[in-house]
N, C-alpha and C positions, 0 to 999 in steps of 0.2 A: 308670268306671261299670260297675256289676257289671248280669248279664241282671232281676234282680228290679228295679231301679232302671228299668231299660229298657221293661222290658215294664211298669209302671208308669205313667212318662211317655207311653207309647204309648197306654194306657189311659184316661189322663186327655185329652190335647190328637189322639188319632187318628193315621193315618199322617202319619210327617213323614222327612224328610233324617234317617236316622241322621249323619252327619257333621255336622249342623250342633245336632243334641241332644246330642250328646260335645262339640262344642266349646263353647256354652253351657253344660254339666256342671261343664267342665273351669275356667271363667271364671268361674263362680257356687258352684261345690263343694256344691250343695244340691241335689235333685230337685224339691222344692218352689219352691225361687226359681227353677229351669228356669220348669214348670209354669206360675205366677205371671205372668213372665215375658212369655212367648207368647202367654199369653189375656188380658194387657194390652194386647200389641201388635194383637192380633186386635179388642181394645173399639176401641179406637183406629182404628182401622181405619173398625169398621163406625161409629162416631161420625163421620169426615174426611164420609164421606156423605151425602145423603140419606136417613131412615132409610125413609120412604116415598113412591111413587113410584106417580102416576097418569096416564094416559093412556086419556079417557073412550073406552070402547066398546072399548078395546084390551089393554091389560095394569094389572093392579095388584101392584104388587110393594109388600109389608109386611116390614123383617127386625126391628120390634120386638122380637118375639119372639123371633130370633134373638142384638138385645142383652140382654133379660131372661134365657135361658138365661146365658149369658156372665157377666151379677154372679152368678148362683147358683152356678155354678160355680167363680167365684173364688172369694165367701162360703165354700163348700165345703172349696178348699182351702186357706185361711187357717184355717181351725176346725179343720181337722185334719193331723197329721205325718204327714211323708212315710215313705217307706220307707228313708230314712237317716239319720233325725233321730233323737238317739239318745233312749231310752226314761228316764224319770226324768232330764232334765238337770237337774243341781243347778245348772245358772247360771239358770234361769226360776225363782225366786219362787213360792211359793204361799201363799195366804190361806187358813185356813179359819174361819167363822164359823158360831159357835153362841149363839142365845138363851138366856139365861137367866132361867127361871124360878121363881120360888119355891117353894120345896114348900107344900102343903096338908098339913097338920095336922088331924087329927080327933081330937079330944079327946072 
């Protein structure tokens, strides 16, 4: 894992174990399946829980908001290549479509 790659993942998921983002790297060979990865483990997470938690007069704790960032996030980075995925891969397929319309004639 090169420092662009690094300082990347650090970008996307925040401070973490550099030892354990190399070793994830090294297991997954992607920065995006890293990425992926962790903020699955982290929905999961905030899912095993309660997402909201009242105690009248005392505390209210909300992390909806905190799993809504979480899918956009993901969202995020499924829509977009990482910083190691290579540019133009000719093994991804592309469509492109175009309507067709008749020309107008003016006589």
């Amino acid at each position: 894992m090169d420092d662009t790659v690094r300082a990347w993942l650090l970008a996307q998921l925040g401070p973490m174990d550099l030892a354990e983002l190399t070793g994830r790297y090294e297991r997954l060979h992607s920065a995006r399946a890293v990425a992926l990865e962790v903020l699955s483990e982290r929905r999961a997470k905030l899912l095993a829980e309660p997402l909201r938690l009242v105690v009248d007069g005392v505390v209210t704790m909300d992390q909806t908001a905190n799993l809504t960032g979480l899918e956009r996030q993901l969202a995020a980075i499924q829509a977009n290549p990482g910083p190691d995925d290579a540019a133009g891969d000719d093994a991804v397929p592309h469509l492109d479509v175009t309507a067709l319309v008749p020309a107008r004639r003016a006589r």
